[in-house]
C-alpha angles and dihedrals in degrees: 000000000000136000127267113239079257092062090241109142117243120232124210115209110158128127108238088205101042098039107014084162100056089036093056096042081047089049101044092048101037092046103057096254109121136348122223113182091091112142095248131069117251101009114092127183116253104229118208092265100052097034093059090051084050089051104051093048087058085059091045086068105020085062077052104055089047094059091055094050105276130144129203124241137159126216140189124295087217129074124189115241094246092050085062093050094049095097101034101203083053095054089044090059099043111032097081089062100042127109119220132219106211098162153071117179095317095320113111100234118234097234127037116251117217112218081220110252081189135348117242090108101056095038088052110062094046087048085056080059101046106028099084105141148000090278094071096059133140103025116179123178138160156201142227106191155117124272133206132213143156096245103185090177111097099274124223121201112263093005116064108354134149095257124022137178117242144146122247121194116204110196121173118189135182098232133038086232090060091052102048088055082058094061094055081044089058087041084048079052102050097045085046090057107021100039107021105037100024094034092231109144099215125180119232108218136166102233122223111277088242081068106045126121106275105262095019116118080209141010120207115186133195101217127189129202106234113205100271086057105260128132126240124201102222096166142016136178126188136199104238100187112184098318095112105032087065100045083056099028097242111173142150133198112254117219086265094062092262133150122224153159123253124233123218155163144214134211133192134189120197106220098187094054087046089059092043089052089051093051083054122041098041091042115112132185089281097058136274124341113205125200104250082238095074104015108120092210106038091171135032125197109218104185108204097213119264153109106318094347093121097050072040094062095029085065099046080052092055095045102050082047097062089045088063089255113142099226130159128198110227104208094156115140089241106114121261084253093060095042087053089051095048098037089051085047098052086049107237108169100221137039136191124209119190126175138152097290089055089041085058096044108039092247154122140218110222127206126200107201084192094054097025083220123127123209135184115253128189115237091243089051116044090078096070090025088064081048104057095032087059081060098055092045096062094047087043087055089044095053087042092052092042099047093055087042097060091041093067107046117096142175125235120178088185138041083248095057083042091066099036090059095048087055092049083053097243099140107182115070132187105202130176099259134185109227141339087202125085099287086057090062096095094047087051093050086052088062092041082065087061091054102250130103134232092240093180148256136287090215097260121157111242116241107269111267096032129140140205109271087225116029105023101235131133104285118233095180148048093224124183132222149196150120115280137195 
């Protein structure tokens, strides 16, 4: 909760089950997250509160991608026009949704400019310059930047916009076997950031190749289920083959003299989405939960009036600060009862309350926003107590998103079943399938008229004797499906 420019409080008042849209567009304004009244469609304004979240998420995988032998780099926003046409099925698939840059003062430019949608085609040509020989593989650099594409969906803040933040992750390798093992390593860095430390479940599918990235071999997604039961994509990484290295003639001399092309890969995870996915999944009917990990305030100081309860809370402040805690006294005039409605609503994870009981006993009241639960800690304690406590909520969060995840995933081996599943609420279906590959494709469309999508397989066998739920034939796959956003 935040306060108009007036200065008039803003109540929230939304039921997360019955309305999750207009709780999550509520939640996202009210809270200091984004802000969306900017003058252009499908942009919004990161306000403190979000951007810091957005930041730390980005930490959260760029430590990540370190540990797995990436470097950090930072290219151009612009791409030449003949860098984009370089791979024709990628520009097919992109160049509706790219904005041009045609200008310069009031000069029309030669050459068109790409705003980059992604970036393949600026990485590339630079790889063809620096990959020579063996030695330079593998070479794995990223990103952390913002995208830009002509979205003419309705767009929704944090979800589907115009521009949105994101990491991309470049590998090149000298052999198809090397770059395979980086796909499982993408899947290993999004269950580090988004499950352990955010607490999101995510299934880790190949998609159909109808669906692949445009100029991918494969395309393999990290969805979550949002609370109303859709899935959102908030990563992908492709198998790129060779597709792009000889398009730009990336190549490198094997130990024999050889000349050859490399084979990558490419990952990106959509930060935004994944805040947005955060915001959702943990929120409750009292506002947001964040995971202790990204919050930017983890513990907020509430003071009850009385005699020395203020020195009292200014040096619990001081104390949790020099202990690396990000803690903020709250000595506003508003009553206890207000700060603990705002403070619930913004989603910190811990608050201390101190009056003049505690002031007299050397104490603290703290309170789980997780649990809702307060306990008495000793002042020589809470320190560590908050610590160990920001372990258990995460976890707790974790336990909470997975529990409602697996309730709602079901299995149909007919149209029939399929319906009755998606009556009963369940909302992730595995279904006999015929085929994730192109002939697939029509049996896929004939979902999409019932409104859910073929998100992939995780490469499970059907049971012998299966059929495809549409068309009838032998199934080859263990598809899943489901609506997304």
């Amino acid at each position: 909760m935040q306060e108009s420019e007036k200065g008039n409080k803003i109540t929230f008042m939304v039921d997360k089950e019955k309305d999750f849209s207009e709780w999550y567009n509520t939640i996202i304004r009210q809270a200091g997250i984004i802000d969306d009244r900017y003058n252009l469609k499908g942009f919004v304004v990161y306000r403190p509160y979000g951007y810091f979240m957005l930041k730390a998420i980005a930490k959260l995988f760029e430590d990540e991608l370190e540990k797995r032998g990436h470097q950090q780099v930072l290219f151009p926003v612009l791409i030449p026009e003949e860098n984009l046409a370089k791979e024709e099925e990628h520009v097919k698939g992109f160049k509706a949704q790219v904005f041009w840059v045609t200008h310069g003062g009031d000069d029309k430019l030669e050459k068109r400019l790409a705003l980059r949608p992604t970036s393949e085609t600026a990485f590339y040509p630079m790889y063809a310059l620096w990959i020579r020989s063996i030695s330079d593989l593998p070479l794995k650099l990223y990103q952390t930047t913002t995208v830009y594409r002509y979205e003419t969906k309705a767009t929704k803040p944090l979800i589907r916009g115009r521009e949105f933040y994101w990491i991309e992750a470049h590998d090149s390798f000298s052999s198809e076997e090397e770059a395979m093992s980086q796909i499982e390593a993408d899947r290993e860095t999004i269950e580090s950031a988004l499950l352990q430390e955010l607490g999101i479940p995510f299934i880790f599918l190949r998609r159909p190749r109808w669906d692949k990235f445009r100029g991918a071999v494969d395309t393999y997604a990290s969805d979550v289920m949002l609370p109303d039961g859709k899935m959102l994509q908030v990563a992908s990484t492709h198998f790129l083959g060779t597709n792009f290295s000889k398009a730009f003639d990336i190549k490198f001399q094997d130990r024999d003299g050889k000349n050859k092309y490399v084979f990558q890969t490419c990952f990106g995870p959509g930060l935004t989405r994944i805040l947005a996915a955060v915001i959702s999944v943990h929120g409750d009917d009292r506002g947001i939960i964040i995971p202790p990990k990204i919050a930017p305030i983890q513990v907020v100081i509430v003071p009850i009036p009385g005699p020395d309860v203020l020195n009292y809370a200014r040096k619990l402040e001081g104390i949790l600060r020099e202990q690396g805690i990000r803690a903020e006294l709250d000595d506003s005039e508003d009553t206890p009862g207000e700060k603990f409605y705002k403070w619930e609503f913004l989603g910190v994870p811990f608050r201390v309350e101190v009056g003049v009981r505690e002031v007299s006993a050397g104490t603290v009241t703290l309170f789980n926003r997780a649990t809702f639960k307060r306990e008495s800690v000793g002042l020589s304690d809470f320190v560590q107590r908050i610590r160990s406590e920001a372990s258990k909520m995460t976890d707790l969060l974790r336990e909470r998103a997975f529990e409602f995840f697996n309730s709602r995933i079901g299995y149909a081996s007919s149209l029939e079943d399929l319906n009755r599943m998606l009556n009963s609420g369940k909302c992730l279906v595995r279904v006999p399938f015929c085929s994730i590959y192109e002939d697939g494709e029509a049996c896929g469309a004939k979902l999409e008229e019932l409104g859910l999508n073929v998100l992939g397989s995780k490469g499970e066998v059907p049971e012998r004797g299966s059929n495809c739920l549409v068309c009838g034939r032998v199934a080859t796959d263990v598809a899943y499906l489901a609506s997304t956003v």
